[in-house]
C-alpha positions as CSV (number, residue, x, y, z in Angstrom):
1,X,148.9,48.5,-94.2
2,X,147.5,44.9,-93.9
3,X,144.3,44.7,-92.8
4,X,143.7,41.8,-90.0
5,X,140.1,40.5,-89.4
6,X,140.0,39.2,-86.1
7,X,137.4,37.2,-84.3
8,X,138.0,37.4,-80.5
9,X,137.7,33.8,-78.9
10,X,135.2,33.7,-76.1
11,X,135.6,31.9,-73.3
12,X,132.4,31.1,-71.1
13,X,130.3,28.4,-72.3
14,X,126.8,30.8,-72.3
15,X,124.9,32.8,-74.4
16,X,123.1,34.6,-71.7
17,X,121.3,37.3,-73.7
18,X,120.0,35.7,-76.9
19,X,116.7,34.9,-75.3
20,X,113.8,35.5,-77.2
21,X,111.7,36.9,-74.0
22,X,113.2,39.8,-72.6
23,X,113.2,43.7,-72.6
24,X,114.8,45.7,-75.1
25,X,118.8,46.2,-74.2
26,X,120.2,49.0,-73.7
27,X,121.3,51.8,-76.4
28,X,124.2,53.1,-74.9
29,X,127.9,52.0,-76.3
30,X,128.6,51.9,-72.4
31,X,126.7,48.8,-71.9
32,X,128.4,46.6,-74.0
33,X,127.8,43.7,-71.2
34,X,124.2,43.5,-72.0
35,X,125.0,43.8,-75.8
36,X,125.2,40.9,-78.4
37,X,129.1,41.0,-80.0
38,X,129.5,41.4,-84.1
39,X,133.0,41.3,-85.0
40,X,133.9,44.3,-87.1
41,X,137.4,45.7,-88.3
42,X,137.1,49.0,-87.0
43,X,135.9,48.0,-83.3
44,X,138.5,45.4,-82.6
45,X,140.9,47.9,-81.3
46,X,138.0,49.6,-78.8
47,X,137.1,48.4,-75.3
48,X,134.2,49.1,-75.1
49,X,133.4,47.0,-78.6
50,X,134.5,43.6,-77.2
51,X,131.9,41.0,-76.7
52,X,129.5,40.4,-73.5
53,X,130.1,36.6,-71.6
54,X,130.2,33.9,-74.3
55,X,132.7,31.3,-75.4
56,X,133.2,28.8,-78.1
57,X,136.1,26.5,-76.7
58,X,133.6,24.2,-74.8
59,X,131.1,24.6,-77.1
60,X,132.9,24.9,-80.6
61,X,131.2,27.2,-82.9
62,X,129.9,25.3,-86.4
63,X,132.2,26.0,-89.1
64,X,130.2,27.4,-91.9
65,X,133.4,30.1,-93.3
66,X,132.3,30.7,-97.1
67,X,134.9,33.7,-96.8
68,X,132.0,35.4,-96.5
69,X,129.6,33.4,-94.3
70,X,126.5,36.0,-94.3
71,X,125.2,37.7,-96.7
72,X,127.4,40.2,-99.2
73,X,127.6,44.0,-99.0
74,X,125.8,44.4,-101.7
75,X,125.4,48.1,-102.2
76,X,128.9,50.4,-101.0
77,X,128.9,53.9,-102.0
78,X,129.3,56.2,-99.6
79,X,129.2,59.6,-99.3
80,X,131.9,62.0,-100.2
81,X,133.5,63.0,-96.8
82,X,132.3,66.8,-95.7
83,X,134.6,69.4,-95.3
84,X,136.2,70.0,-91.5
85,X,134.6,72.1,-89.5
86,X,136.2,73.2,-86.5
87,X,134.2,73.8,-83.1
88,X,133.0,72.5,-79.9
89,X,130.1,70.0,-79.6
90,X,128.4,69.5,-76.3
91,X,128.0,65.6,-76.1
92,X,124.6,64.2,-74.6
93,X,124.8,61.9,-71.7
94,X,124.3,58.8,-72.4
95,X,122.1,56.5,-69.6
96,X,124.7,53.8,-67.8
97,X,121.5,52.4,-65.9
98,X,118.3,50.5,-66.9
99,X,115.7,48.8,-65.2
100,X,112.9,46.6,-67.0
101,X,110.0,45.0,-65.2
102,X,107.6,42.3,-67.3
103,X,104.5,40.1,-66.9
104,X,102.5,38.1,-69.1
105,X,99.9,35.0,-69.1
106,X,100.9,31.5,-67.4
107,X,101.6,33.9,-64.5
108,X,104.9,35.1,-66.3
109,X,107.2,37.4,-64.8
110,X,110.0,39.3,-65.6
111,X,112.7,41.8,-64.2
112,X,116.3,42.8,-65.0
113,X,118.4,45.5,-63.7
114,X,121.7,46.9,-65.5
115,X,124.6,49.1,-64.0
116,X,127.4,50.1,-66.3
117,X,130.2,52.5,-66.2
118,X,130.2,55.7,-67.9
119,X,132.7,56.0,-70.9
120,X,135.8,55.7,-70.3
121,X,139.3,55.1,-72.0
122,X,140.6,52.3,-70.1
123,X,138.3,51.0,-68.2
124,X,134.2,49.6,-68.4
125,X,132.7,47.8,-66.2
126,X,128.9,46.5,-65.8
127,X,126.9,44.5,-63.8
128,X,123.5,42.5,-65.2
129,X,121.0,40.9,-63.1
130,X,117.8,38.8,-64.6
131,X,115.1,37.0,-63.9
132,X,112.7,35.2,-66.2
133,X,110.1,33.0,-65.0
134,X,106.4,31.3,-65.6
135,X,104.4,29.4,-63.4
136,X,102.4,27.0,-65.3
137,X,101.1,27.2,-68.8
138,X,102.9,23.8,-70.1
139,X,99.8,22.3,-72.5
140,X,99.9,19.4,-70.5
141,X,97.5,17.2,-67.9
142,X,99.7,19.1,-65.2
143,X,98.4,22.3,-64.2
144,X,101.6,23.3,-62.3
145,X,105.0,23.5,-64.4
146,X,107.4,26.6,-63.2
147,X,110.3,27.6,-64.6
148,X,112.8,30.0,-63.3
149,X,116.2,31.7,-64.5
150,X,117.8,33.7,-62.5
151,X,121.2,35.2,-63.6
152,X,123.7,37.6,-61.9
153,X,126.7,38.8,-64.6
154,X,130.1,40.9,-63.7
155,X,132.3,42.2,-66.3
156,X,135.2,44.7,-66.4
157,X,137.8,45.5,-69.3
158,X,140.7,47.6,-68.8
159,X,142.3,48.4,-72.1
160,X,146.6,49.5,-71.9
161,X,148.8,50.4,-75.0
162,X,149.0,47.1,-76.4
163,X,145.7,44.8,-74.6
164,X,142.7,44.7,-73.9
165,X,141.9,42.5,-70.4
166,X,138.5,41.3,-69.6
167,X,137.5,39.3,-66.4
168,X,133.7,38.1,-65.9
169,X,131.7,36.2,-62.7
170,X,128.6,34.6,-63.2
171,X,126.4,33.4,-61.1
172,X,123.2,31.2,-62.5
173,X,120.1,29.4,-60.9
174,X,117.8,27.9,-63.0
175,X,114.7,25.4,-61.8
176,X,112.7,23.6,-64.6
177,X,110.3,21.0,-64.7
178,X,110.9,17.8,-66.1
179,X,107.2,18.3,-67.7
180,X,106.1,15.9,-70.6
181,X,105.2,12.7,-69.1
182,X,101.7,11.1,-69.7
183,X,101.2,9.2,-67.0
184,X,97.6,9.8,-65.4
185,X,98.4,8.5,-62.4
186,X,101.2,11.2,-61.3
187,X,99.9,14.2,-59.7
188,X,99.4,17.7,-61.5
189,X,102.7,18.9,-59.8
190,X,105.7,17.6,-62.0
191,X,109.3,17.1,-60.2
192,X,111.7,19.5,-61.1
193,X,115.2,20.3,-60.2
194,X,117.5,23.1,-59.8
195,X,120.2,23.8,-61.9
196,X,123.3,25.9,-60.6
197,X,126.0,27.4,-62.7
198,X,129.2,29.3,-61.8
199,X,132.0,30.7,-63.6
200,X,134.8,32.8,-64.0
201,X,136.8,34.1,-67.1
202,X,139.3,35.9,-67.8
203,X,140.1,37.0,-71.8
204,X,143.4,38.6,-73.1
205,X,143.4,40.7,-77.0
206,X,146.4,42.2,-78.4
207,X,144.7,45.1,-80.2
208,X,148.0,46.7,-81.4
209,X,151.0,45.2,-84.3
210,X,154.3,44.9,-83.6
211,X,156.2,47.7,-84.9
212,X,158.9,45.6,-85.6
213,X,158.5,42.3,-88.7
214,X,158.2,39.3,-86.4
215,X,157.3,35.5,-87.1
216,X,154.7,35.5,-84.5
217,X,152.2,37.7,-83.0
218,X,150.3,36.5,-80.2
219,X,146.8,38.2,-81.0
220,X,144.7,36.6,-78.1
221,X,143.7,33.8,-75.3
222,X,141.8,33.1,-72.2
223,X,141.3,31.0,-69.5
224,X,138.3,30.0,-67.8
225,X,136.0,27.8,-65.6
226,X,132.6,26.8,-65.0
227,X,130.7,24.7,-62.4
228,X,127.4,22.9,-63.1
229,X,124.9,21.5,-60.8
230,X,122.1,19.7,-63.3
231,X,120.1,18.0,-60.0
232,X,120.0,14.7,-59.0
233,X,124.0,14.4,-57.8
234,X,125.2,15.3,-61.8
235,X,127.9,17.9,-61.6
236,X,130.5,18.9,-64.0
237,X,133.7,21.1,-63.5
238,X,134.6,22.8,-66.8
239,X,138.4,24.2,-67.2
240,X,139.0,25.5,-70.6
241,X,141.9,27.9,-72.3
242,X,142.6,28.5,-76.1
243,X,145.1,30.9,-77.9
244,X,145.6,32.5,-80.9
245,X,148.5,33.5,-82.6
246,X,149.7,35.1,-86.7
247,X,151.8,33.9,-88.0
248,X,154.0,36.0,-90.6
249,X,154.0,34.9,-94.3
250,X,154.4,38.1,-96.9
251,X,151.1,39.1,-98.1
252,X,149.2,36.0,-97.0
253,X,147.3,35.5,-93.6
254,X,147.9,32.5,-91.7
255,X,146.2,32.1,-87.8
256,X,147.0,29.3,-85.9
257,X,144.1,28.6,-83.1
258,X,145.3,26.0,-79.9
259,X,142.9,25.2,-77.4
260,X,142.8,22.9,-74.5
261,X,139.4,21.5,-72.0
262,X,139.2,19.5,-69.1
263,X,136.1,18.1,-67.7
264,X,135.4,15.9,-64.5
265,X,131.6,14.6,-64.6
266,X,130.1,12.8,-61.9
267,X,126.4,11.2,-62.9
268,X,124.0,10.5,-61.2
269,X,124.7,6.5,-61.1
270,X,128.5,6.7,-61.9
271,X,131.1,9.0,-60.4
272,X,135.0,9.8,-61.4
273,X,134.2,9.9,-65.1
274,X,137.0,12.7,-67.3
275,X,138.4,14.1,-70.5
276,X,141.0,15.9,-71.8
277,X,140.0,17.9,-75.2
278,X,142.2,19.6,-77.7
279,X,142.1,21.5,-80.5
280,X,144.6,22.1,-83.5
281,X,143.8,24.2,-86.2
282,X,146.2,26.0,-88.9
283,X,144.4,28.6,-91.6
284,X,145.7,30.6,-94.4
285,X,143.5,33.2,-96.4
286,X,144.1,35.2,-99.1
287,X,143.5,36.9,-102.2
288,X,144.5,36.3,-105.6
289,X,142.5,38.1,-108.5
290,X,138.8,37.9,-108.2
291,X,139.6,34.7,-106.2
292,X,139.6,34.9,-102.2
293,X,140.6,31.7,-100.4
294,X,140.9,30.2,-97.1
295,X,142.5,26.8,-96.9
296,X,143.5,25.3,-93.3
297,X,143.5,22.4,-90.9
298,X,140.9,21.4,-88.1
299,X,142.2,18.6,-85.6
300,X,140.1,18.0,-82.8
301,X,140.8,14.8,-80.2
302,X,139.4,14.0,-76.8
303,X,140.7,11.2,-74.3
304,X,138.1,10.0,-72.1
305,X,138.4,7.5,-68.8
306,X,135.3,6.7,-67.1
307,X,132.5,7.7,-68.6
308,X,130.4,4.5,-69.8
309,X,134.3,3.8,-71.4
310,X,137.6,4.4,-71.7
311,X,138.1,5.9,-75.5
312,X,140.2,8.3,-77.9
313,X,138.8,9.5,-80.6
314,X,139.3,12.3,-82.9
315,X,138.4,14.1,-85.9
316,X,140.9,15.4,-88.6
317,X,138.8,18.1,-90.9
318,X,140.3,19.9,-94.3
319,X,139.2,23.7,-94.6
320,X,138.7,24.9,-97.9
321,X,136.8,28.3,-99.2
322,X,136.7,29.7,-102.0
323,X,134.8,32.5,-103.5
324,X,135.2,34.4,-107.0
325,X,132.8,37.5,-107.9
326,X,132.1,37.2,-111.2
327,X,129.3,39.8,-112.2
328,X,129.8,43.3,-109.7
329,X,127.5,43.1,-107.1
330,X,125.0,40.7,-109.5
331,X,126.8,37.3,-108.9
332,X,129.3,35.7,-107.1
333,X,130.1,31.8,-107.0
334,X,131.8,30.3,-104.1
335,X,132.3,26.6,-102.7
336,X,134.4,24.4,-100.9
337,X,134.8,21.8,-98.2
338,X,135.3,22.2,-94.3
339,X,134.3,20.6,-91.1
340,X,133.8,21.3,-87.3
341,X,133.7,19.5,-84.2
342,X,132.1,19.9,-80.8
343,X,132.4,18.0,-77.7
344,X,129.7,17.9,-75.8
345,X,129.5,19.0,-72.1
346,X,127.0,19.0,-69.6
347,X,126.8,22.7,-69.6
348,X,126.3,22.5,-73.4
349,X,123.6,19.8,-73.2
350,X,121.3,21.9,-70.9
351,X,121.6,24.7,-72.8
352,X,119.8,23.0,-75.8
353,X,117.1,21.0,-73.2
354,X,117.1,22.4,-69.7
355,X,114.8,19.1,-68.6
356,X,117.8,16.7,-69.4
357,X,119.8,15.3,-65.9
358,X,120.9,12.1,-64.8
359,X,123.3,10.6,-66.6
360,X,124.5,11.6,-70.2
361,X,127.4,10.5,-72.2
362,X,129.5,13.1,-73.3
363,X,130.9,12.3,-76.7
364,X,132.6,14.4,-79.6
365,X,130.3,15.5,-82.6
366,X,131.8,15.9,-85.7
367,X,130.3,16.3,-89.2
368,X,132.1,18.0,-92.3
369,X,130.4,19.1,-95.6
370,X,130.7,20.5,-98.6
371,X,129.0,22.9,-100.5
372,X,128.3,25.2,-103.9
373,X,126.5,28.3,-104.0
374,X,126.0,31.6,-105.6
375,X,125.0,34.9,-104.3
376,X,124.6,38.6,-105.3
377,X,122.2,41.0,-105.7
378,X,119.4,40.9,-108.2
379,X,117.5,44.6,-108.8
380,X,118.7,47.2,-106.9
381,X,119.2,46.3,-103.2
382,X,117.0,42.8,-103.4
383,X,119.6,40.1,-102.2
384,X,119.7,36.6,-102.9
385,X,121.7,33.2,-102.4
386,X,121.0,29.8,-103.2
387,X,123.7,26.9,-101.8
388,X,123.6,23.5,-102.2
389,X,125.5,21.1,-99.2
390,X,126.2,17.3,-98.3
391,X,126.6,17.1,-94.7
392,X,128.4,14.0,-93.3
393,X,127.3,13.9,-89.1
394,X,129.4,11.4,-86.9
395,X,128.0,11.2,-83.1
396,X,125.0,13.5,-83.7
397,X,123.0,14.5,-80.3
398,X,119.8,13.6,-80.3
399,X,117.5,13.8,-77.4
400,X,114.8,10.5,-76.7
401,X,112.9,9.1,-74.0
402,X,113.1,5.0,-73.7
403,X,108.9,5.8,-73.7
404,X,106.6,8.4,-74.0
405,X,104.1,7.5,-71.5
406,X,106.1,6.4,-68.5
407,X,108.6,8.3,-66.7
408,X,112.0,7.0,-65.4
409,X,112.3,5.6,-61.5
410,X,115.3,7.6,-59.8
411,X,115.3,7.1,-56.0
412,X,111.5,6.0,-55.5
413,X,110.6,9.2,-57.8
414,X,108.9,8.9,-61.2
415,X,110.6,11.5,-63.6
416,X,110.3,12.2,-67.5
417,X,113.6,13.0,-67.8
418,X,115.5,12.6,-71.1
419,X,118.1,11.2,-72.4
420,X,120.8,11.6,-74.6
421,X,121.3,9.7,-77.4
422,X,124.0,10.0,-80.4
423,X,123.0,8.7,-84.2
424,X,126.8,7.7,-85.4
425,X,126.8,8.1,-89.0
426,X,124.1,10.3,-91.1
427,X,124.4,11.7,-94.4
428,X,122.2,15.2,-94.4
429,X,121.7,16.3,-98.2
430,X,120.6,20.0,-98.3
431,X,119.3,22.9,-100.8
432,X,118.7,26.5,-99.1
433,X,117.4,29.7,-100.9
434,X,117.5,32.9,-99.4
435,X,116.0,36.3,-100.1
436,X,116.3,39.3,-98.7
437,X,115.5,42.9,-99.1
438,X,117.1,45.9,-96.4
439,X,115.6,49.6,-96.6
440,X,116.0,52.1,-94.5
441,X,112.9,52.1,-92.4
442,X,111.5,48.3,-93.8
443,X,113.3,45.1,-94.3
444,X,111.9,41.8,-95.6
445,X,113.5,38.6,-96.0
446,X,112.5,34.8,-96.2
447,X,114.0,31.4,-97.2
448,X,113.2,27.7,-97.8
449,X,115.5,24.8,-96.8
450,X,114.9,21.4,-98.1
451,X,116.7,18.5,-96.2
452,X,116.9,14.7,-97.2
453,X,118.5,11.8,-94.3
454,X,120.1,8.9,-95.0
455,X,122.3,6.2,-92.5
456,X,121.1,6.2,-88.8
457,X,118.0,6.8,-87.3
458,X,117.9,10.7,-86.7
459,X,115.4,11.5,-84.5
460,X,113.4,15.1,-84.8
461,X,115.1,15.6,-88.1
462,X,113.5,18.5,-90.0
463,X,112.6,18.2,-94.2
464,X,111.3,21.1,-94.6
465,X,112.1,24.4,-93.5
466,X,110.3,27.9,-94.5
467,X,110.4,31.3,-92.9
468,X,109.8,35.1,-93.4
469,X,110.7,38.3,-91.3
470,X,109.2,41.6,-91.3
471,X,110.4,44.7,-89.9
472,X,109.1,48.1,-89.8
473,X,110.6,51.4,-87.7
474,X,109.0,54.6,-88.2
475,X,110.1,57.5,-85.3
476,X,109.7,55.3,-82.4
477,X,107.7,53.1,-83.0
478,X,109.1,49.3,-84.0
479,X,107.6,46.4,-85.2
480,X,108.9,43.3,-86.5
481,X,107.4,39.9,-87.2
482,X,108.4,36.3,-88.1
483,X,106.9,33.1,-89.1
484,X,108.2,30.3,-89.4
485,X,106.8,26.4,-90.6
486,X,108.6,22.5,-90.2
487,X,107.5,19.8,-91.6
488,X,109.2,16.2,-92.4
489,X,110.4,15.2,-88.9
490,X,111.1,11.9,-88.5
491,X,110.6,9.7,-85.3
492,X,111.3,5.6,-85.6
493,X,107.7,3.7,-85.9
494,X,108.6,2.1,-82.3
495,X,107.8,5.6,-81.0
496,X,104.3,5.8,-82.0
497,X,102.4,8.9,-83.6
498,X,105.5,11.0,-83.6
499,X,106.9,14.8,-84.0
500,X,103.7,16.8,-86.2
501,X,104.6,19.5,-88.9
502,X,104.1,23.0,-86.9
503,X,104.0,27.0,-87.9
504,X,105.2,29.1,-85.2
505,X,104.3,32.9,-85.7
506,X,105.7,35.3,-83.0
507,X,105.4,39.5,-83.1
508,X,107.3,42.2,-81.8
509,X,106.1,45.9,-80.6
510,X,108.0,48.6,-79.0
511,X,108.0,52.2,-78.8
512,X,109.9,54.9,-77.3
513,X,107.8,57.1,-74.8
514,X,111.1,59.3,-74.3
515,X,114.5,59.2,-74.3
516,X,114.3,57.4,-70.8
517,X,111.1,55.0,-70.6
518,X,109.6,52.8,-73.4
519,X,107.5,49.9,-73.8
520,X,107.7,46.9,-75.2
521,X,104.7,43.6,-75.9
522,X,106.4,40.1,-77.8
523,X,103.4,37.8,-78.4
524,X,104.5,33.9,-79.0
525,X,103.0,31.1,-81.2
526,X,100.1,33.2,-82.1
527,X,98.3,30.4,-83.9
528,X,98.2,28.5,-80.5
529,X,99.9,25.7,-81.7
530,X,100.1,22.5,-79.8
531,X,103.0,20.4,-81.1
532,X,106.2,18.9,-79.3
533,X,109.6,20.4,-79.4
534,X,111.0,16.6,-78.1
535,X,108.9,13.0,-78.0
536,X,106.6,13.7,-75.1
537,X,106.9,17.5,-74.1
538,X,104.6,19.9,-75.9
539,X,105.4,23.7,-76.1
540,X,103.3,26.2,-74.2
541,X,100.2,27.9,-76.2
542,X,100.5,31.7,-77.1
543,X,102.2,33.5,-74.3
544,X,102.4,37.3,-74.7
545,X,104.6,39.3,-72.1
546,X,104.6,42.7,-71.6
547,X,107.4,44.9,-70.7
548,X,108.5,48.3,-69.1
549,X,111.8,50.0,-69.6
550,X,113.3,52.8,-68.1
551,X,117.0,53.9,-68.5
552,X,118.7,56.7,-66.9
């Protein structure tokens, strides 16, 4: 029987859990709301396996498909399969509920509360609330910076014969400071402005084949909408639906992917502003030999009225992978050339710098690259990879200020608001090495990236790139840690002194009490290092936050 590896398509423009300062989630398979999503062959049929609230058809993953886009599986021999043993087991019960309550320095606080259905065949359902705030700490001349997210998450599935349905509500409030600005004579409270967010999505999968040969099988789609208030009278309504359907071709595997988005903008000095975005994108793969392959088409166009100008423009990307194992789990070889595209959305924008508002143009990036590498594993389970890559970027976001030591005049108010800014044509030539080594209890694994720019000024661009991870579990105790240096970032002379190199080292603890309470401590930027993320705003010093979990 053919095997189908299938990616469900998200549909909510968030990633609402993958923040690096909260509790631990939940180990329960019933709270798959609070639970980051990893496609896998034998889940896509199971409820309670389908992702939390995230979507990629306003904010277009990056294509980087090498057939296999991670790391190999190495190492696959499993163990003969036991003989069957008849008799009852007693299940335990799993805990549905958690609560987690967190402080740290700079007055930090945090708190989030989780109620999730028991299992259940058809149906799961879960509710997430969290908040995650600090009320100064910014290494600034202003004492008084807060920031506050506060999120409130809905989600139930109900799985028939044939589907699974999923429908989600969110509701967001976020307030940040637009901190960063230099000027002496503001006062030590910087403006700030509220952010609002509310959506609601609903997600379709056919997790069953027709019994019957067809020419098509519809495998999944979605529909969804967000609202975004950014402060300052800039809004944006977000409508957004994509399908996916299989198209039937012998022993080869070809997906056709459709999506459509729709966006109405109002700024903060211009009103009315649109675009209609659409995506068009035909893949085969297969396998021939030693030789596994993936060629397609990526077409992605948007038609916008209003916003600074009336424009089409679009971006016509080829898609092909190819990989060939050569040596049995010592060396494979793989290469090819593909592209991806992502228009850029209000929503998306503040996702990267919460302290952007006013007005920003939304364009569509694009960049496609291609790429050599080899991978494999070298002594025993010690993995490795090294790729080369030329990256061509059309409409790259970059985030400026017109100057670092004055703010912008909105209204009367003085505000160091950013911008955004788009470098039309760079040429990013790259070499990556990676290293890795999983065991059972310890796993190590580090990498160096080397970049080289050439075409337009590309502000904040990194040249180099190392980091290392260490991770350690012994009964219940955890510990993990990660460094991390940048240097080579580049910033125009007109700007002044610049983005400095940095090394950001952050650690992990957490142990298990009992089966219902455990504790966690994250400490960030241990070597209290004062650089700038962006021109003019400097990151906090090392922040530690504590946290208290109980699950029931």
């Amino acid at each position: 029987m053919k095997k189908i590896l299938y990616t469900a398509l998200f549909l909510a423009p968030l990633s609402l859990w993958a923040q690096e300062e909260t509790g631990d989630e939940v180990k329960s398979v019933e709270i798959r709301v609070v639970e980051d999503y990893k496609a896998q062959v034998r889940s896509a049929h199971k409820i309670s396996e389908q992702p939390s609230f995230a979507d990629t058809t306003s904010e277009k993953l990056a294509v980087t498909v090498r057939i296999q886009p991670k790391g190999m599986v190495i190492d696959f021999d499993p163990d003969p399969i036991p003989s069957i043993q008849l008799g009852r087991v007693k299940l335990p019960k799993l805990p549905t509920q958690k609560v987690s309550l967190g402080a740290g320095n700079f007055t930090g606080t945090y708190a989030s509360f989780v109620l999730s259905s028991p299992r259940s065949k058809k149906n799961v359902w879960g509710i997430k609330a969290l908040h995650d705030g600090t009320l100064s700490g910014v290494n600034s001349p202003f004492y008084t910076q807060p920031t506050y997210e506060n999120t409130l998450l809905a989600d139930f599935q109900r799985a028939t014969k044939n589907w699974n349905f999923k429908t989600q509500a969110l509701l967001q409030a976020n307030y940040h400071s637009f901190f960063g600005a230099l000027d002496a004579g503001q006062v030590d409270t910087v403006s700030g402005s509220w952010q609002q967010s509310y959506g609601l999505n609903q997600q379709w999968l056919r997790t069953s084949n027709p019994t019957s040969k067809v020419l098509a099988t519809y495998r999944s789609g979605g529909i969804s909408y967000l609202y975004t208030h950014a402060g300052f009278a800039t809004s944006e309504h977000l409508a957004a639906t994509a399908h996916t359907v299989e198209l039937e071709a012998g022993d080869k595997e070809i997906v056709l992917d459709l999506g459509y988005q729709f966006s109405q903008y109002n700024g903060w000095s211009a009103t009315g502003g649109q675009y209609h975005n659409f995506t068009i994108a035909p893949v085969t793969r297969g396998k021939n030999g030693i030789l596994t392959y993936e060629f397609g088409l990526d077409f992605t166009g948007t038609q916008t009225a209003g916003l600074n100008q009336d424009r089409f423009e679009f971006y016509v990307f080829p898609r092909v992978n190819l990989q060939a194992e050569i040596l049995r789990r010592t060396l494979a070889i793989y290469g090819g050339w593909d592209g991806s595209s992502k228009q850029q959305t209000l929503r998306g924008l503040l996702q990267e710098v919460p302290q952007i508002s006013l007005d920003q143009e939304l364009r569509l990036s694009g960049q496609n690259r291609g790429y050599v590498g080899m991978q494999g594993a070298l002594i025993g389970k010690v993995q490795y990879r090294l790729e080369g890559a030329m990256t061509f970027m059309n409409d790259a976001v970059q985030f400026f200020r017109d100057t670092v030591l004055s703010p912008v005049e909105v209204d009367g108010a003085f505000l160091p608001a950013f911008s955004v800014g788009y470098a039309e044509q760079v040429l990013k030539t790259s070499f990556r090495g990676e290293l890795n080594i999983p065991l059972k209890q310890f796993t190590a694994s580090t990498y160096a990236q080397f970049n080289a720019f050439a075409g337009d000024q590309y502000l904040g661009r990194e040249g180099q790139v190392f980091g290392g991870l260490l991770s350690y579990a012994i009964n219940d105790l955890r510990i993990a840690a990660a460094v991390k240096y940048v240097g080579g970032r580049y910033v125009p002379s007109s700007y002044g002194s610049g983005l400095e190199s940095y090394t950001d080292v952050n650690l992990q603890l957490g142990y298990e009490i009992n089966e219902n309470l455990s504790i966690s401590l994250r400490a960030y930027n241990l070597l209290n290092q004062d650089y700038q993320t962006y021109l003019g705003y400097r990151v906090r010093g090392t922040r530690g936050l504590f946290v208290l979990n109980y699950q029931f």
